[in-house]
C-alpha positions as CSV (number, residue, x, y, z in Angstrom):
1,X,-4.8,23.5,-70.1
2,X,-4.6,21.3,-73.1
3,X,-6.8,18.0,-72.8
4,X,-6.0,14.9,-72.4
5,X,-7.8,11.1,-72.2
6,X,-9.2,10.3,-68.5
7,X,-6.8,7.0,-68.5
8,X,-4.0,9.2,-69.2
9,X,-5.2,11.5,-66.8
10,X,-5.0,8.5,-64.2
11,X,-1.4,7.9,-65.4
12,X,-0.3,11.7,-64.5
13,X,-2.2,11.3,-61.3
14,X,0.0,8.2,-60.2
15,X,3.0,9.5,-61.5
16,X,2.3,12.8,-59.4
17,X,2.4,10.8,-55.7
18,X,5.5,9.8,-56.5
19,X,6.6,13.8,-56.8
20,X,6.6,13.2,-61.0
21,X,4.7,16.3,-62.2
22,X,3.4,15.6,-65.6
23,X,1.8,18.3,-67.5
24,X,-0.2,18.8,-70.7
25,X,0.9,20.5,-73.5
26,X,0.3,20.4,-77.6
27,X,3.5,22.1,-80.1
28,X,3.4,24.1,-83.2
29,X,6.3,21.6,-84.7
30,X,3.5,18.7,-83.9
31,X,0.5,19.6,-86.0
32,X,-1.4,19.2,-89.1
33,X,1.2,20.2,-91.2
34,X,3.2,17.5,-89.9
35,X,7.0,16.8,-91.0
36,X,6.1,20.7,-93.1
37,X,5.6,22.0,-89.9
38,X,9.0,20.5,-88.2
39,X,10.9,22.1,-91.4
40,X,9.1,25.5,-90.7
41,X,9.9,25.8,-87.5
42,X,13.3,24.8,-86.7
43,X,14.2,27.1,-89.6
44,X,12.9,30.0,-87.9
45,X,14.2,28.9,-84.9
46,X,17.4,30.1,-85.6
47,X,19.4,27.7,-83.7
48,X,22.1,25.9,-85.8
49,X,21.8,22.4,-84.1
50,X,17.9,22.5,-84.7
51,X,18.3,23.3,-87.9
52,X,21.1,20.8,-88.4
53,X,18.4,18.1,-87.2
54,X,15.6,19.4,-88.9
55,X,18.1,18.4,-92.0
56,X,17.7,14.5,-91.0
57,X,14.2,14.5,-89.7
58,X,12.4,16.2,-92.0
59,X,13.0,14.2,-95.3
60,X,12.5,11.2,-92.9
61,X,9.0,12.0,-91.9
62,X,8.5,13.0,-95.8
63,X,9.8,9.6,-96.8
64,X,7.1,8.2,-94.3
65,X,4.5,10.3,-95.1
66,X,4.9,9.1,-98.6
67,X,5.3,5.4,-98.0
68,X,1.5,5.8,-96.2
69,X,0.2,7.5,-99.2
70,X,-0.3,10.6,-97.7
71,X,-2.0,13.3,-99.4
72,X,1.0,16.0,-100.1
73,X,-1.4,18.7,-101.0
74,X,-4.1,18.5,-98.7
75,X,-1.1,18.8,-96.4
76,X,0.6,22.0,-97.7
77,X,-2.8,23.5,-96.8
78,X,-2.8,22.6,-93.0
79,X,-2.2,25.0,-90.7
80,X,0.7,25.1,-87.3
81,X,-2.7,26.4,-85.5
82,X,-3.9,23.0,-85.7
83,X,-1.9,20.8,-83.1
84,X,-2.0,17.2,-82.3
85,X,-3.9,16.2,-79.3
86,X,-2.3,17.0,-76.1
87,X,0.5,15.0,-74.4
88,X,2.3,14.6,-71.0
89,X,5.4,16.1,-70.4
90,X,7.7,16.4,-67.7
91,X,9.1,19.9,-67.6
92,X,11.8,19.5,-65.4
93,X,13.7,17.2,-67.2
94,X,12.3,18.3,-71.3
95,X,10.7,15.1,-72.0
96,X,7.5,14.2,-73.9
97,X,5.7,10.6,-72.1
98,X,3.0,9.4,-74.4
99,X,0.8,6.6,-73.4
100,X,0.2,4.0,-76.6
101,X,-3.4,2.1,-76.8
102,X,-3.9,-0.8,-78.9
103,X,-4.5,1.7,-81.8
104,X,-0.9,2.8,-81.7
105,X,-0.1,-0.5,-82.9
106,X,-0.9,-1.3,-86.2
107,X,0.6,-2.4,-89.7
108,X,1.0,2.2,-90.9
109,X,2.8,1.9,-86.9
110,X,5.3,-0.7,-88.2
111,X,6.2,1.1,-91.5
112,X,7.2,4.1,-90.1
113,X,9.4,2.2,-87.3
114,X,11.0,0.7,-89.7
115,X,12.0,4.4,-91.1
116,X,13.4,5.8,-87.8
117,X,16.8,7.0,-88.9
118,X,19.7,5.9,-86.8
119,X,20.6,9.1,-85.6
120,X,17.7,9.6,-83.4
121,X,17.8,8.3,-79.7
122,X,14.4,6.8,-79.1
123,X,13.0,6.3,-75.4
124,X,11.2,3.0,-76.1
125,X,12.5,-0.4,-77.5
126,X,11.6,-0.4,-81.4
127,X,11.7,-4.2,-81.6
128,X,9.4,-4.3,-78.6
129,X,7.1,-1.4,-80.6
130,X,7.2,-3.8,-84.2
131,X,6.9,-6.7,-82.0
132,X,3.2,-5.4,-80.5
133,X,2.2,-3.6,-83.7
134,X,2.9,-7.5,-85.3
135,X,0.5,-8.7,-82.7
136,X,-2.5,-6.0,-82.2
137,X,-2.2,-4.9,-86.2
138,X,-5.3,-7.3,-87.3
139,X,-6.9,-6.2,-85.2
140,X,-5.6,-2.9,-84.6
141,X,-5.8,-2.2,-88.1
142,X,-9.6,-2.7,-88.7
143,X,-10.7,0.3,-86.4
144,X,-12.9,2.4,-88.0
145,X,-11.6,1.4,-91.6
146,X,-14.1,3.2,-93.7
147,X,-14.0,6.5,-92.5
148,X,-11.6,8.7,-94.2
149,X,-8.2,10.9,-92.6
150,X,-7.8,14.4,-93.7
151,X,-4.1,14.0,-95.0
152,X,-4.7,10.3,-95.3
153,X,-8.0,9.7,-97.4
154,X,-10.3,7.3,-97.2
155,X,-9.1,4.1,-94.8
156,X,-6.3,6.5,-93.5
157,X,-7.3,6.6,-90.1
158,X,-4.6,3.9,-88.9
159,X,-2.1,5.9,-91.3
160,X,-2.6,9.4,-89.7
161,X,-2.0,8.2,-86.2
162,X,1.2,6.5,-86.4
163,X,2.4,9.4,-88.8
164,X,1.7,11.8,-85.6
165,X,3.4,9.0,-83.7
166,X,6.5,9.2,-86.1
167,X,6.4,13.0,-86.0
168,X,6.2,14.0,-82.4
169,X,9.2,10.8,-81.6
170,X,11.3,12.8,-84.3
171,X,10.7,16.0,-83.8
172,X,10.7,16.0,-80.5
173,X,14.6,14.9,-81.0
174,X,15.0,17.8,-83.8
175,X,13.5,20.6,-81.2
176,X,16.4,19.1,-78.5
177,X,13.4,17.6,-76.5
178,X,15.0,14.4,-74.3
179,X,14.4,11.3,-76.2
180,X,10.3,10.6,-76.1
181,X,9.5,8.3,-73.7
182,X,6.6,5.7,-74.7
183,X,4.5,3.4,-72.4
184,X,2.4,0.8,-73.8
185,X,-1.1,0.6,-72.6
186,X,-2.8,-1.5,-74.3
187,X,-5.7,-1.8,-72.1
188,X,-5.8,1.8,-71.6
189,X,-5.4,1.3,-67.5
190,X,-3.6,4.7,-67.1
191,X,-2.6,3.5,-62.7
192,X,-1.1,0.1,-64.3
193,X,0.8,1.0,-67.3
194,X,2.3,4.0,-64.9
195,X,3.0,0.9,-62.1
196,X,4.9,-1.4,-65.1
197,X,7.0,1.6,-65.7
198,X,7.2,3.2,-62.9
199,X,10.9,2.4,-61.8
200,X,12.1,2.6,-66.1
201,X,10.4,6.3,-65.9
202,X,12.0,7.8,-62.6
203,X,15.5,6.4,-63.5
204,X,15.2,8.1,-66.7
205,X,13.7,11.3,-65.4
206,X,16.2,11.5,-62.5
207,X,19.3,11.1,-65.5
């Protein structure tokens, strides 16, 4: 099984005595190659609606990738066996939950929200999303700023994350995942952040 972080852990745990089963999982349309990777796969997917969508979230997620001066060939040589880290996902019902730290919410975060095309349903508030990325990006922003992000470069850290962020909210859509459900957590307390949403998350799940 695909790891996750403990907090998170915690979160599956709390959600799971309410009868919520949460498991772990990675995707071959969420890895290295990023918005390369969505494009690959839903055309060999064969499915005309996938397809359709990979049509408007692809060349989003490229429009991104470029606004955080991604590195376009470092990224052509990534590979689909190289996945994001591991989220939660409720099986039952096709949705992705991903818990957000303070590091989810920086100033790269807020460009790419402001990217989102209208055609994809989102399971978060945005303005709540640019809101906290407004008010932990100073700080946010500074974490580990001299080290250096594969697709990214050098002070690309902040940049790579909320691309993945970007990717696995739009992809997820593309693939015909329900809409992505985000929880903030900015204290990385995986039993509180599942208590603030608790009631928001089994209305959702039970629709």
């Amino acid at each position: 099984m695909a790891e996750i972080e403990a907090w998170e852990e915690s979160f599956a745990q709390a959600a799971a005595k309410d009868g919520i089963e949460l498991e772990t999982h990675t995707f071959e349309w969420a890895s290295e190659p990023g918005h390369l990777a969505v494009a690959h796969v839903a055309d060999n997917s064969g499915i005309p609606d996938v397809m359709q969508r990979a049509e408007i979230g692809a060349p989003a997620l490229a429009q991104m990738f470029d606004r955080l001066s991604g590195l376009m060939p470092v990224l052509q040589s990534c590979r689909l066996v190289m996945p994001y880290p591991a989220v939660l996902v409720h099986m039952a019902t096709a949705t992705i939950v991903e818990l957000d730290s303070a590091l989810h919410f920086t100033t790269p975060r807020l460009k790419t929200l402001d990217l989102y095309p209208g055609e994809v349903p989102l399971g978060f508030d945005i303005d709540e999303y640019k809101e906290l990325c407004r008010e932990h990006g100073p700080t946010s922003d500074k974490w580990r700023y001299g080290l250096a992000s594969k697709t990214f470069g050098f002070h690309g850290l902040q940049a790579e994350r909320a691309y993945q962020d970007a990717v696995r909210d739009i992809a997820a859509w593309v693939m015909g995942f329900s809409p992505l459900l985000r929880v903030p957590a900015i204290d990385e307390d995986g039993e509180a952040a599942y208590a603030r949403v608790k009631d928001r998350l089994q209305t959702k799940l039970a629709a």
